[in-house]
N, CA, C and O of each residue as an XYZ file, in Angstrom:
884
protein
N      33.219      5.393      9.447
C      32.028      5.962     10.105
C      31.784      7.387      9.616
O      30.635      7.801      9.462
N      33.033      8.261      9.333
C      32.561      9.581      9.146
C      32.268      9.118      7.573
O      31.210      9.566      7.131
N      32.890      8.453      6.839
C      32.421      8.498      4.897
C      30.825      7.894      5.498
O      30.134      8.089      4.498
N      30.140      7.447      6.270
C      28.956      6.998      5.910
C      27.719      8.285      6.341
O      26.513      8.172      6.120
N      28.336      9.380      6.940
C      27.586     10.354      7.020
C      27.727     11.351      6.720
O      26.919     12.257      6.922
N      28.945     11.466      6.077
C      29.755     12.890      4.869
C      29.130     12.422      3.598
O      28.209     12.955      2.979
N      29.739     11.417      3.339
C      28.748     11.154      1.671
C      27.441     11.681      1.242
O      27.152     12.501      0.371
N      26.429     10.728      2.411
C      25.205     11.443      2.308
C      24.660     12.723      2.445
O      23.475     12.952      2.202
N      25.474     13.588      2.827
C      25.290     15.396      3.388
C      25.353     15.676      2.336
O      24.419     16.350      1.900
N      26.242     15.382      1.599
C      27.593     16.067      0.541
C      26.933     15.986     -0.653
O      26.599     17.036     -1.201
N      26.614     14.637     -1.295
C      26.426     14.276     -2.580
C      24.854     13.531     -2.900
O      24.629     13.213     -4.068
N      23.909     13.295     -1.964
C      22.496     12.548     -1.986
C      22.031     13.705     -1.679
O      21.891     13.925     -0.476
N      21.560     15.054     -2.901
C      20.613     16.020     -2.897
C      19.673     15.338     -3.838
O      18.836     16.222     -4.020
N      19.273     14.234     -4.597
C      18.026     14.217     -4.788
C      16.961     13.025     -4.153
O      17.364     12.142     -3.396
N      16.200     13.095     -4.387
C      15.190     11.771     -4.115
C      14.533     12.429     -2.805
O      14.599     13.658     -2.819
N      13.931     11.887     -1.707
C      13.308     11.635     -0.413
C      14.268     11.966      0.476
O      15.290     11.288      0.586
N      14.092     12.773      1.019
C      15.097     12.873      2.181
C      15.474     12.271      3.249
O      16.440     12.585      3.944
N      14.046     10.568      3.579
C      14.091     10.117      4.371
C      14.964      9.081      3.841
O      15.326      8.317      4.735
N      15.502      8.748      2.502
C      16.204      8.023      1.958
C      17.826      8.496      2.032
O      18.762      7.825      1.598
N      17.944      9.992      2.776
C      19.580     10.513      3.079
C      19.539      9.869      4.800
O      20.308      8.923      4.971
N      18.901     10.208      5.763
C      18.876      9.414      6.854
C      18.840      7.779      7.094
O      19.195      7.140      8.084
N      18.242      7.292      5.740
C      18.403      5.425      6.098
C      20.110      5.617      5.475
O      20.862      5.017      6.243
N      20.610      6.046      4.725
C      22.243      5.958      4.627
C      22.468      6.183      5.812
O      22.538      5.179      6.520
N      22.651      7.436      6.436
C      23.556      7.330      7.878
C      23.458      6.248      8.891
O      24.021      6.289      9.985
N      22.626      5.170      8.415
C      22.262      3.953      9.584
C      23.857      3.394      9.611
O      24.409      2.930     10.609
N      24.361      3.526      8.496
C      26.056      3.114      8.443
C      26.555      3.598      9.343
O      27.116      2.910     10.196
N      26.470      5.404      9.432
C      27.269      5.728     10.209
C      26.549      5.169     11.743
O      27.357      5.174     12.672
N      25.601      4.851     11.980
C      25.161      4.500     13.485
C      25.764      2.942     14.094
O      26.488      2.571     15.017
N      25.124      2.420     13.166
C      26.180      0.473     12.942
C      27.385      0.548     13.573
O      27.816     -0.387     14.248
N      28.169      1.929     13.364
C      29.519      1.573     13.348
C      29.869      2.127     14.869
O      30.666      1.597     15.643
N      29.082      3.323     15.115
C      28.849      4.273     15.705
C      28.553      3.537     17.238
O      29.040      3.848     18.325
N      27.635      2.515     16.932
C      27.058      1.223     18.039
C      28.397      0.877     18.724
O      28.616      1.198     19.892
N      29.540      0.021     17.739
C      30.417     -0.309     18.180
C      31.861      0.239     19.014
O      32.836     -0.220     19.609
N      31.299      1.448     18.637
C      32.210      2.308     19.709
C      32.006      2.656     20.764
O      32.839      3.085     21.563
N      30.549      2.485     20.963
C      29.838      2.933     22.107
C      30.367      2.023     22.834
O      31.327      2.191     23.586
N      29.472      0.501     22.558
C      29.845     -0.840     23.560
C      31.188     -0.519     23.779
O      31.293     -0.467     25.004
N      32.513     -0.222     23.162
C      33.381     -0.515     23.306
C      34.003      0.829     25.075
O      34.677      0.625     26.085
N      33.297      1.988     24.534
C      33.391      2.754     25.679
C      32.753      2.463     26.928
O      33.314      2.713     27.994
N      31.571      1.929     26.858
C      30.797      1.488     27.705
C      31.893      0.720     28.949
O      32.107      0.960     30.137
N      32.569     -0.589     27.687
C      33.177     -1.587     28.804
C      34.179     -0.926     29.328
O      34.255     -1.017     30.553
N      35.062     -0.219     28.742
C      36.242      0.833     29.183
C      35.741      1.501     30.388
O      36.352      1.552     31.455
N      34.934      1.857     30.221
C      33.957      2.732     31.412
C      33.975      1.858     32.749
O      34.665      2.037     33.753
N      32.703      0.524     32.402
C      33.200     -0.945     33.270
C      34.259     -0.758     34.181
O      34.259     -0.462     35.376
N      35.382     -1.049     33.178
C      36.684     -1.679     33.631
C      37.494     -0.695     34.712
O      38.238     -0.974     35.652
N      36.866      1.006     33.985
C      37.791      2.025     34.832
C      37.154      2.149     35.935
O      37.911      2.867     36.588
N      35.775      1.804     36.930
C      35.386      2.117     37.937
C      35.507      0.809     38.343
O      35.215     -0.036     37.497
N      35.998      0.288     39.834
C      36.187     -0.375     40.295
C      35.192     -0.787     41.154
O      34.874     -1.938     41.455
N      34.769      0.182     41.491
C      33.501     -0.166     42.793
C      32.439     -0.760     41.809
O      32.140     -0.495     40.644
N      31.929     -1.773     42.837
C      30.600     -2.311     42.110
C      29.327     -1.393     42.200
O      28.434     -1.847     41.484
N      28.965     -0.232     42.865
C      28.384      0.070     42.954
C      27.678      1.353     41.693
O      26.515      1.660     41.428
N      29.352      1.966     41.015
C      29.198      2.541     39.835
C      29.104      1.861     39.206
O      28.063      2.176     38.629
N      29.493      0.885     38.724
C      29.414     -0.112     37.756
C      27.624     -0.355     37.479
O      26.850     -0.108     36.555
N      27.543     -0.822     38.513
C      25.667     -0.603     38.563
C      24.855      0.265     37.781
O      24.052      0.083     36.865
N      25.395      1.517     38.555
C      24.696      2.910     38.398
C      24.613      3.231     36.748
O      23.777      3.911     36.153
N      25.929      2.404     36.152
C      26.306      2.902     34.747
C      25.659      2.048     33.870
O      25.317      2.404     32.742
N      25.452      0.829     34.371
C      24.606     -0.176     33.612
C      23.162      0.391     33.933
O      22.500      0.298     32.899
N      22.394      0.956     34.987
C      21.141      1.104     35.003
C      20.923      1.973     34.159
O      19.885      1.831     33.514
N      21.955      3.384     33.799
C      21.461      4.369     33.021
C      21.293      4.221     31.902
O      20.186      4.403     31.395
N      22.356      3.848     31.213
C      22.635      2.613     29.814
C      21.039      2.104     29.723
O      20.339      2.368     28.745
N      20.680      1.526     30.592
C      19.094      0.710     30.041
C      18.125      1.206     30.062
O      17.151      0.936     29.358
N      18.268      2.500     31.349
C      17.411      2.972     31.275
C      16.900      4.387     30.055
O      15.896      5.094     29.971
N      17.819      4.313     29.491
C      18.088      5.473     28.187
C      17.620      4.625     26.723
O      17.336      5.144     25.643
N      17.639      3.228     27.055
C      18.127      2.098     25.580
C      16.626      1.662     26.068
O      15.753      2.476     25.770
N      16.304      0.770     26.609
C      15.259     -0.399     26.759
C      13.825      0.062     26.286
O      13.001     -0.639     25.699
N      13.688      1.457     26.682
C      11.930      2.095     26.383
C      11.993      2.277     25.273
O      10.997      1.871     24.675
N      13.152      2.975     24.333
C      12.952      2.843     22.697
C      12.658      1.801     21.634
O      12.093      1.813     20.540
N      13.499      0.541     22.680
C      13.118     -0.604     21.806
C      11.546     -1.541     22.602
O      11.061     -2.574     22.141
N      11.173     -0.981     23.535
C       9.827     -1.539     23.848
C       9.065     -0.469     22.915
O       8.087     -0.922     22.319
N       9.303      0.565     22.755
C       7.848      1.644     22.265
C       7.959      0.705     20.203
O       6.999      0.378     19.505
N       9.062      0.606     19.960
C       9.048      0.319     18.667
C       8.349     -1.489     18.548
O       7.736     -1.765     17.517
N       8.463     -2.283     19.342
C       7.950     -3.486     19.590
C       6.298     -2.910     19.777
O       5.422     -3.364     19.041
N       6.124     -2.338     20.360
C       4.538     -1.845     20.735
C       4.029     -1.365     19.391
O       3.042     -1.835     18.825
N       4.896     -0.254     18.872
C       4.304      0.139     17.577
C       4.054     -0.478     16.390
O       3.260     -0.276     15.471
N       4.925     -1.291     16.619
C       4.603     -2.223     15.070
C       3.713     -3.991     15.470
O       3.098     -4.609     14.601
N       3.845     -4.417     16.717
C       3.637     -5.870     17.211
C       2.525     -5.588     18.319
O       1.955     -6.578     18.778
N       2.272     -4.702     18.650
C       1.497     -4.609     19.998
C      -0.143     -4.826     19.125
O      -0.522     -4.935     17.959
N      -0.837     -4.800     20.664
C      -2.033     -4.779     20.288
C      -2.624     -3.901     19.395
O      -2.318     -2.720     19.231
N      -3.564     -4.591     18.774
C      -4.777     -3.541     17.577
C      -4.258     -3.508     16.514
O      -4.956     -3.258     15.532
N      -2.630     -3.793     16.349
C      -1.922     -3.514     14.845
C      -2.354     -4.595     14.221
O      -2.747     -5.699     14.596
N      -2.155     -3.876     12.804
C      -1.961     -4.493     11.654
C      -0.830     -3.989     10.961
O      -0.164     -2.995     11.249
N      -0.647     -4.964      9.795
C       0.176     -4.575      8.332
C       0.091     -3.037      7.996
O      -0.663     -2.265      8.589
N       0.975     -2.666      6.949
C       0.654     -1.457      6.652
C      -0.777     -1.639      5.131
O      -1.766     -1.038      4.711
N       0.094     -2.958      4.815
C      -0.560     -3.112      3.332
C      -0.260     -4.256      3.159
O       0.752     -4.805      3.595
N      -1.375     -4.887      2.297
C      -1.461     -6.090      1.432
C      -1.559     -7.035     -0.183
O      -2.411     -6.602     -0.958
N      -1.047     -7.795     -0.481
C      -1.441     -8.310     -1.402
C      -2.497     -9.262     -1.901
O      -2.208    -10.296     -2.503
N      -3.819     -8.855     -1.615
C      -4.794     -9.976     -2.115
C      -4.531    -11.348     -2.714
O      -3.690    -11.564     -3.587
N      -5.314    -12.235     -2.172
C      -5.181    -13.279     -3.682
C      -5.886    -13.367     -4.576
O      -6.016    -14.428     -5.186
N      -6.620    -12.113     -4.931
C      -7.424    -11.896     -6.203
C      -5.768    -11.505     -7.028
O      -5.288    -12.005     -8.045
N      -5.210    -10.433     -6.111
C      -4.201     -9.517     -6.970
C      -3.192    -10.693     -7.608
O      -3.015    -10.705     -8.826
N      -2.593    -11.596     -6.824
C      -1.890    -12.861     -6.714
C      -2.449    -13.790     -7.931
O      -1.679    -14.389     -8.683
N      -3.388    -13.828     -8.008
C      -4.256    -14.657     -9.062
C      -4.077    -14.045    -10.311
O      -3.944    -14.881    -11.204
N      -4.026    -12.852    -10.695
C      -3.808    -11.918    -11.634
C      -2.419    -11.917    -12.163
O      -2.130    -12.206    -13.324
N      -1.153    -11.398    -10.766
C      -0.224    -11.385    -11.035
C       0.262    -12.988    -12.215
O       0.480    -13.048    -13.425
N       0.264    -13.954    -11.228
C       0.276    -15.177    -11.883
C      -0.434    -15.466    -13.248
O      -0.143    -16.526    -13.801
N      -0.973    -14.967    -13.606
C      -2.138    -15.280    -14.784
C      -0.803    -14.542    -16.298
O      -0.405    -14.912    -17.402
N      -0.601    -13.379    -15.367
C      -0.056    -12.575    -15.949
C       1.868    -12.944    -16.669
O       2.498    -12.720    -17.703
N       2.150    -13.755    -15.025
C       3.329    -14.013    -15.461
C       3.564    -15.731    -16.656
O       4.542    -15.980    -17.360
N       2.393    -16.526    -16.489
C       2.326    -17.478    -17.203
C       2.090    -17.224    -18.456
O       2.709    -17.829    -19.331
N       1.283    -16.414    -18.707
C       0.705    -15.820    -20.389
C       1.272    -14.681    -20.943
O       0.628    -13.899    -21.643
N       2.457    -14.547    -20.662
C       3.273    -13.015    -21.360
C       4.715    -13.763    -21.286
O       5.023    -14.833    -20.761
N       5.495    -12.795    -22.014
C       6.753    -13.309    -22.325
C       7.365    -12.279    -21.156
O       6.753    -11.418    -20.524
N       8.978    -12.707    -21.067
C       9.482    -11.851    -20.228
C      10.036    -10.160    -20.474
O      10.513     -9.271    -19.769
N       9.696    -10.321    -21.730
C      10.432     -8.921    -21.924
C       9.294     -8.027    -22.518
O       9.508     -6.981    -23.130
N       8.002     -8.583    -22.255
C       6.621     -7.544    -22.405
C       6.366     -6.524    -20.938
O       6.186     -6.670    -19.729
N       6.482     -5.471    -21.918
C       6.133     -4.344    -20.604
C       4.705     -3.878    -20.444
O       4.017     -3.578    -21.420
N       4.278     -3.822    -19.227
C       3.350     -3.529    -18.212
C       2.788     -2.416    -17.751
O       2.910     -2.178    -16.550
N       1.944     -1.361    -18.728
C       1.240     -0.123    -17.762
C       0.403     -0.236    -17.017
O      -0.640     -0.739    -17.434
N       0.472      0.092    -15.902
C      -0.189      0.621    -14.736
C      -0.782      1.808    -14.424
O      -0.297      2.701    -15.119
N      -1.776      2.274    -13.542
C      -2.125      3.197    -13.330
C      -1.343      4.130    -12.363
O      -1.036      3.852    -11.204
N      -1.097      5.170    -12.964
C      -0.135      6.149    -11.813
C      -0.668      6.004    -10.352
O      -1.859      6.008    -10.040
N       0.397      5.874     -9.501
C       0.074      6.110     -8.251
C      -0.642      6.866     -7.867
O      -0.255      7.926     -8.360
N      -1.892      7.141     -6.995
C      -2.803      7.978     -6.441
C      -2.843      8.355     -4.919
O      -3.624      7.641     -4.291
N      -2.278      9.177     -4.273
C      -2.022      8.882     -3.036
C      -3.410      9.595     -2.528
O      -3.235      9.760     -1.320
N      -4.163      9.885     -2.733
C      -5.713     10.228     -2.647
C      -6.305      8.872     -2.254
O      -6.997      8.790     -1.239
N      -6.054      7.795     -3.030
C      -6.729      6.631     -3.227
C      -6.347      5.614     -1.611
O      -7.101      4.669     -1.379
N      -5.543      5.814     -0.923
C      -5.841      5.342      0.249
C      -6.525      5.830      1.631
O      -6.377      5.418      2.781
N      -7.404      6.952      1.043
C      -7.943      7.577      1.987
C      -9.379      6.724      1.865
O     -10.322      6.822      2.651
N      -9.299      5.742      0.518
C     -10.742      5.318      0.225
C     -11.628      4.073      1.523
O     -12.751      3.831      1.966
N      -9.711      3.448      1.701
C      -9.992      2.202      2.999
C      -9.638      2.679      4.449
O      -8.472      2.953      4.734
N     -10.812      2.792      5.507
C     -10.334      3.199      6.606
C      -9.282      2.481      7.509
O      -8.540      3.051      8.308
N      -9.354      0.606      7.156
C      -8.467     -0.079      7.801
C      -7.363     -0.661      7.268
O      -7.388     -1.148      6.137
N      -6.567     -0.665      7.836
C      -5.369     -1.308      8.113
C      -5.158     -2.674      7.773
O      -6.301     -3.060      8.020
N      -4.416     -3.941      7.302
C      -4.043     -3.164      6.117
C      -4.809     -2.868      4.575
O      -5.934     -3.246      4.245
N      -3.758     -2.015      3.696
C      -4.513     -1.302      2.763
C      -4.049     -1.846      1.471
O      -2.847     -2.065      1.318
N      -5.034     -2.121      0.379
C      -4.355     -2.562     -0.752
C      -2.982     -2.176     -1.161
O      -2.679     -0.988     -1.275
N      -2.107     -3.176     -1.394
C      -0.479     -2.307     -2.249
C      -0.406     -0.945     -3.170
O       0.423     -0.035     -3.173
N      -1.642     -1.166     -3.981
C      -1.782      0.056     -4.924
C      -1.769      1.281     -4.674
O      -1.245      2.228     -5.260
N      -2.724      1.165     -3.252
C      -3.132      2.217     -2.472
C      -2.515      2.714     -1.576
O      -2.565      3.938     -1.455
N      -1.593      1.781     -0.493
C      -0.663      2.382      0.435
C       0.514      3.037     -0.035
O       1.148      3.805      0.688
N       0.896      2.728     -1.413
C       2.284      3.396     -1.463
C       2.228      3.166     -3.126
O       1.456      2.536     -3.849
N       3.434      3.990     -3.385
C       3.894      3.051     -5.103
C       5.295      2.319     -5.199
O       6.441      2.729     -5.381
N       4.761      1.124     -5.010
C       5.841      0.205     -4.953
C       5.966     -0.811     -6.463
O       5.097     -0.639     -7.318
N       7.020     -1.793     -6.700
C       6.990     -2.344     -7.671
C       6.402     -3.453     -7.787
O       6.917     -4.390     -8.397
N       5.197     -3.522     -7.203
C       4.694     -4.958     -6.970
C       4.530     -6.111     -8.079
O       4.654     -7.315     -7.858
N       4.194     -5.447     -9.448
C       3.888     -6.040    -10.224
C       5.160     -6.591    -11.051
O       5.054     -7.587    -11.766
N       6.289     -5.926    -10.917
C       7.507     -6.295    -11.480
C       8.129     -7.353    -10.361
O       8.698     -8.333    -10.841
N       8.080     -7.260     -9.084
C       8.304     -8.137     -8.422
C       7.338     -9.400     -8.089
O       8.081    -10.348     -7.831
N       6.225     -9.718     -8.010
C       5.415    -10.930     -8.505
C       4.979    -11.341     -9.520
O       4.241    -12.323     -9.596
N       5.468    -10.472    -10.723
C       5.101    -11.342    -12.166
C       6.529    -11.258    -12.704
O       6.772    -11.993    -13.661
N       7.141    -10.774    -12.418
C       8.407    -10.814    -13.103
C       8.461    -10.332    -14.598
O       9.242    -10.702    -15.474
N       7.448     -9.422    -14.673
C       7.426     -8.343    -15.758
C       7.927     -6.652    -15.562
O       7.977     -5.951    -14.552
N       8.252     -6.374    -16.954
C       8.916     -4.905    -16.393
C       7.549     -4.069    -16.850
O       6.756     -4.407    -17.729
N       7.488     -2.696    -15.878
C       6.634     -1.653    -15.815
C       6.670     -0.687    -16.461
O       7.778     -0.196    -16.244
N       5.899      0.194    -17.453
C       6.373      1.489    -17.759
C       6.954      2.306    -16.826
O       8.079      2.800    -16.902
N       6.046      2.454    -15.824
C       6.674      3.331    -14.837
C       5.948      2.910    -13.604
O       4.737      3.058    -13.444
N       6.894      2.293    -12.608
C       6.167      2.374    -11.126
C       7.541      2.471    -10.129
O       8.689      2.569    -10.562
N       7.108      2.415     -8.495
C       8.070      2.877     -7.893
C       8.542      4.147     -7.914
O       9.660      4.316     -7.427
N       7.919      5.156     -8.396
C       7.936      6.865     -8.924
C       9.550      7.417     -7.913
O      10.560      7.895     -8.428
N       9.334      7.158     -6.433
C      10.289      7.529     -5.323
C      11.705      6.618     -5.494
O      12.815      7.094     -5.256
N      11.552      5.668     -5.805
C      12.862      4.759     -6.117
C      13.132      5.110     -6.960
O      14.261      5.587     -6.851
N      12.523      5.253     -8.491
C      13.002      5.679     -9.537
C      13.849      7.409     -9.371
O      14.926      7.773     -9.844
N      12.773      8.237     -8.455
C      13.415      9.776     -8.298
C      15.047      9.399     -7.613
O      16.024     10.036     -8.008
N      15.188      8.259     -6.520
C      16.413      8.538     -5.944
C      17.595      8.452     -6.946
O      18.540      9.198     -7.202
N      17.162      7.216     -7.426
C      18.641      6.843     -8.657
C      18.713      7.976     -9.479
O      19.474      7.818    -10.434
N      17.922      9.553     -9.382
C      18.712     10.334    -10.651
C      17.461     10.175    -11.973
O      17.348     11.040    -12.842
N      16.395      8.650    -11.913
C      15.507      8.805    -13.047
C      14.748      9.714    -13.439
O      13.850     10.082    -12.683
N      14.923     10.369    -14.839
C      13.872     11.276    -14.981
C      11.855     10.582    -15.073
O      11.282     10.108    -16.054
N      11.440     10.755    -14.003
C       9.944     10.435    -14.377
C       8.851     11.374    -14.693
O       7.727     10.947    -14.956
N       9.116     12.586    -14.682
C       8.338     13.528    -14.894
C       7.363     13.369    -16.431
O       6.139     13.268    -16.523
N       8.294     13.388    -17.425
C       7.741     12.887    -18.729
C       6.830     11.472    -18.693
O       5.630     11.453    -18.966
N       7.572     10.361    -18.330
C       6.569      9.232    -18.505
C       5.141      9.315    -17.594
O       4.115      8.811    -18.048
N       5.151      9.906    -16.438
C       3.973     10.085    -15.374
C       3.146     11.086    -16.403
O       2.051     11.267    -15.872
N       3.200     11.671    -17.414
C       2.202     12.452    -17.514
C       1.862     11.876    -18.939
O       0.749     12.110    -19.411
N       2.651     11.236    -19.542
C       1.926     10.507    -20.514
C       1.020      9.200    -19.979
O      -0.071      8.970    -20.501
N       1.595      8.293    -18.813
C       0.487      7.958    -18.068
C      -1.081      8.462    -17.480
O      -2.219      8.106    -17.177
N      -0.239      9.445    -17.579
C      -2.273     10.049    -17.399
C      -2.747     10.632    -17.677
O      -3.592     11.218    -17.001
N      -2.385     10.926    -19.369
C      -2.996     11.541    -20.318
C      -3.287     10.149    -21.157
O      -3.895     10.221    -22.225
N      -2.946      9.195    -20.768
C      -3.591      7.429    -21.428
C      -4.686      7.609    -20.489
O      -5.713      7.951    -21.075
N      -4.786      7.521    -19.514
C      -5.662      6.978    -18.869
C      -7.152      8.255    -18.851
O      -8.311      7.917    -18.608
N      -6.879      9.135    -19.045
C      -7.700      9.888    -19.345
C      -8.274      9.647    -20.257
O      -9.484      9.457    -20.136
N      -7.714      9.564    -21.421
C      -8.302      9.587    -23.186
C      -8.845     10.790    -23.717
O      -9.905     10.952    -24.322
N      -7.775     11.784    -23.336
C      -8.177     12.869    -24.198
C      -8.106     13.098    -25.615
O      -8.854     13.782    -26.312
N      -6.731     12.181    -26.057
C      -7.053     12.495    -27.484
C      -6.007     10.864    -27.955
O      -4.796     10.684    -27.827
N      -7.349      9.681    -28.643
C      -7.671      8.768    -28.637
C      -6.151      8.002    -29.121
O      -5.510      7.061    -28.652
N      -5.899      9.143    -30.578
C      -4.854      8.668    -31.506
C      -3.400      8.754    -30.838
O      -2.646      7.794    -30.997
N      -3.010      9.770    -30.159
C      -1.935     10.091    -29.259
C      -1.841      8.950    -28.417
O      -0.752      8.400    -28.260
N      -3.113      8.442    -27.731
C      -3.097      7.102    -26.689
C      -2.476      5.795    -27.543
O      -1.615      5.073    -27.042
N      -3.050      5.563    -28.977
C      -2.545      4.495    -29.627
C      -0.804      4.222    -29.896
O       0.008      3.310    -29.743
N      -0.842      6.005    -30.518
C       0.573      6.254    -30.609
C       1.409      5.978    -29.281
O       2.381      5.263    -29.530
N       1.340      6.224    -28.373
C       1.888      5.688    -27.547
C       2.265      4.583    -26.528
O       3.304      4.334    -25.917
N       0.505      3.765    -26.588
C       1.338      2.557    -26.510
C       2.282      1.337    -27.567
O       2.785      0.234    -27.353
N       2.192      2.076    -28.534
C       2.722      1.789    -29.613
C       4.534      2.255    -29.713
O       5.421      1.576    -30.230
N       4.620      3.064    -29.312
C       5.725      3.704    -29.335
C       6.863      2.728    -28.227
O       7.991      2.251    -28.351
N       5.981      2.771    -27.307
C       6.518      2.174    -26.157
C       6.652      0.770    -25.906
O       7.240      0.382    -24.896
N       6.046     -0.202    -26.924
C       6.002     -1.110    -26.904
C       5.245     -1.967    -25.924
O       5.606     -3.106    -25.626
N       3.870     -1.198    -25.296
C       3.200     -2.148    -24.158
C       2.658     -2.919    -24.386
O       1.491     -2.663    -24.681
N       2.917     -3.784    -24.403
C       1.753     -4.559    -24.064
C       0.587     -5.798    -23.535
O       0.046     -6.850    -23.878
N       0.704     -4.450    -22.080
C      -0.299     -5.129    -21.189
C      -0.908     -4.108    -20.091
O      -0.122     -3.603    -19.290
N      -2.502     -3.740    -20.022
C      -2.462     -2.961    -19.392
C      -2.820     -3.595    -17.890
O      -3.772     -4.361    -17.738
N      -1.923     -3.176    -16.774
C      -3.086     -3.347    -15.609
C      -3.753     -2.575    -14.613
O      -3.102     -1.653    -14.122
N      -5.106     -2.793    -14.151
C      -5.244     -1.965    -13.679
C      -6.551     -2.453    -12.460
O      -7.558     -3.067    -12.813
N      -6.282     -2.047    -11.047
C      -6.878     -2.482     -9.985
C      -8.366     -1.480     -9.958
O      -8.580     -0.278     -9.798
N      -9.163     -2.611    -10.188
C     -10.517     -1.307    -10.432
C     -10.523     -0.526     -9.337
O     -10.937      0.528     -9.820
N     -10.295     -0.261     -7.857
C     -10.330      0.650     -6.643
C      -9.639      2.040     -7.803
O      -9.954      3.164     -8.194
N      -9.084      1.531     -7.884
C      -8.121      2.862     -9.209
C      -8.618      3.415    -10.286
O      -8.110      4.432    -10.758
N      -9.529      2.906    -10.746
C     -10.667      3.524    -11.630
C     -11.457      4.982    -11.607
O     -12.525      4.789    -12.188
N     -11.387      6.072    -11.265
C     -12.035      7.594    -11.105
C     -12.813      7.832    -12.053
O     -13.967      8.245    -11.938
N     -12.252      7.596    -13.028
C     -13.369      8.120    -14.520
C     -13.670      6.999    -15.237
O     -13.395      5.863    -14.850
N     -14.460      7.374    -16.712
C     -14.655      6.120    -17.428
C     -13.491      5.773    -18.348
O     -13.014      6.580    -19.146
N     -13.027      4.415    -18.173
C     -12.290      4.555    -19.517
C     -12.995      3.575    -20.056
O     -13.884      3.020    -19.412
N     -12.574      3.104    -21.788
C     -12.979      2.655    -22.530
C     -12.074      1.656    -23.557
O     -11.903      2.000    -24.727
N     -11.862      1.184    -23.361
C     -10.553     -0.274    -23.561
C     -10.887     -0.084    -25.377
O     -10.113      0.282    -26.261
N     -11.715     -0.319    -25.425
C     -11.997     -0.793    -26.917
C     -11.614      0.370    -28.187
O     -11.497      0.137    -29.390
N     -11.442      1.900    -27.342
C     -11.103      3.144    -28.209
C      -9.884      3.240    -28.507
O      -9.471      3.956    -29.419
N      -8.795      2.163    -27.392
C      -7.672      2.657    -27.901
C      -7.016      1.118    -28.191
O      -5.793      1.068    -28.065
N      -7.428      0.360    -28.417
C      -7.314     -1.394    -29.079
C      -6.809     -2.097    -27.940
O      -5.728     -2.670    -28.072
N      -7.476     -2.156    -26.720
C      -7.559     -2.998    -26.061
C      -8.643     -4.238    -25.684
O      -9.840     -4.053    -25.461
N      -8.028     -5.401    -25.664
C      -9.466     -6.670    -25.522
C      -8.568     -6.827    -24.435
O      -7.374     -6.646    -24.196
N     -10.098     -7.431    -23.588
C      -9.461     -8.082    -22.304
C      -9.016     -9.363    -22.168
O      -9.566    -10.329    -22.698
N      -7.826     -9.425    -21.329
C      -6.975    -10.772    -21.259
C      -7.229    -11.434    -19.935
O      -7.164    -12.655    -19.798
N      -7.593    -10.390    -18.718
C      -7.955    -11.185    -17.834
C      -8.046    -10.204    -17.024
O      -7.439     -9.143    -16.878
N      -9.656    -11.179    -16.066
C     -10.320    -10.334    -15.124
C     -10.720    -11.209    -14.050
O     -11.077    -12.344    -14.366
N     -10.722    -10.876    -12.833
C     -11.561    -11.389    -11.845
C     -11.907    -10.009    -10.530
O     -11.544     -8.839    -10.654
N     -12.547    -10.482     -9.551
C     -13.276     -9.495     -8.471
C     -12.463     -7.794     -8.792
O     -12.956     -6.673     -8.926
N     -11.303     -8.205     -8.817
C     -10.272     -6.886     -8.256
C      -9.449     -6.310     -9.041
O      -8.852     -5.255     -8.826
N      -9.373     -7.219    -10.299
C      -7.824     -7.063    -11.444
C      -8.262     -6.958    -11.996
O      -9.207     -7.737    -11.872
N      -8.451     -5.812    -13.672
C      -8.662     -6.423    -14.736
C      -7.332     -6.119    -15.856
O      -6.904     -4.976    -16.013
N      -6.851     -7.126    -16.478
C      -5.852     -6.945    -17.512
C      -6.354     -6.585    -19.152
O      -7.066     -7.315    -19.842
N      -5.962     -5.691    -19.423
C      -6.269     -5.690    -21.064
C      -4.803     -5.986    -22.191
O      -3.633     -5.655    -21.997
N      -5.302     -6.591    -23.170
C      -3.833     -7.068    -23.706
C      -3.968     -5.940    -25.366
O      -5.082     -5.706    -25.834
N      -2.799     -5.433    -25.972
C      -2.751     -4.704    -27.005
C      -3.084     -5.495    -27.855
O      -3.157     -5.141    -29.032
């Protein structure tokens, strides 16, 4: 119990910090079981039924409203999801994982956390609520770079690849864009038009399109 909340103090200085508190859930797990275990000790040492009571009411009454407010917050009325996967996106993904090999890599558009301010409701496209690995996990293709926060915890440097990402997607200087998806070996671009800000132009840096419908469009090198 104490290595599951010394470790994390000690040695998890990088990434999210809310990612040093989901470690100590170890130390709480364990932490649980000592409690119950005092609890019944407690039980056993008052004899009268009447403390016994008193000690069980406080116990619930300290425990029971945290786990109703968290049932309310996530299950109660008016909620929704945080976020979703379309089956336009689904249609894409699939398109994607049938017509590419497995070891073709996948650019994406950098995460925009601007870009979920675009949908007022609940839930919100994947792209948009967070940067997660969606596309490596339903096509079973690997990404140049996504997951930016997972990648920061393990120690990955992303600083470099995020800004050659969006100096592609910009197209400031046409030949540098070729050179690099070239360098990198992509090839496949995707990209959720909601994610679109400026113009780009597929055809300047040798992209034809491989596949499009309402929400997705893929361009292939």
């Amino acid at each position: 119990m104490l290595t599951g909340f010394v470790m994390p103090i000690l040695f998890v200085q990088k990434g999210i910090i809310y990612n040093n508190i989901q470690f100590m859930q170890y130390f709480l797990l364990i932490f649980g079981f000592y409690g119950a275990i005092t609890i019944y000790k407690l039980l056993m040492f008052f004899k009268t039924k009447a403390v016994r009571v008193v000690i069980m009411a406080v116990l619930i009454t300290f425990s029971v409203p945290t786990v109703i407010g968290n049932l309310a917050e996530f299950y109660g009325p008016g909620t929704n999801p945080l976020s979703k996967v379309t089956n336009a996106q689904l249609e894409a993904l699939k398109y994607l994982k049938d017509n590419s090999s497995p070891d073709d890599i996948v650019l994406n558009q950098p995460y925009n956390k601007y870009l979920k301010d675009k949908f007022k409701f609940q839930p919100k496209p994947i792209y948009a609520w967070y940067s997660t690995a969606f596309i490596p996990a339903l096509a079973g293709r690997r990404t140049y770079l996504s997951s930016e926060e997972q990648a920061l915890i393990t120690g990955y440097p992303t600083e470099e690849r995020l800004e050659k990402m969006k100096s592609f997607f910009r197209q400031e200087d046409l030949l540098l864009d070729k050179q690099f998806l070239e360098s990198e070996s992509i090839k496949f671009v995707y990209i959720s038009k909601d994610e679109i800000e400026q113009p780009f132009d597929p055809s300047k840096v040798g992209l034809k399109k491989f596949f499009e419908n309402g929400e997705v469009i893929i361009y292939r090198i």
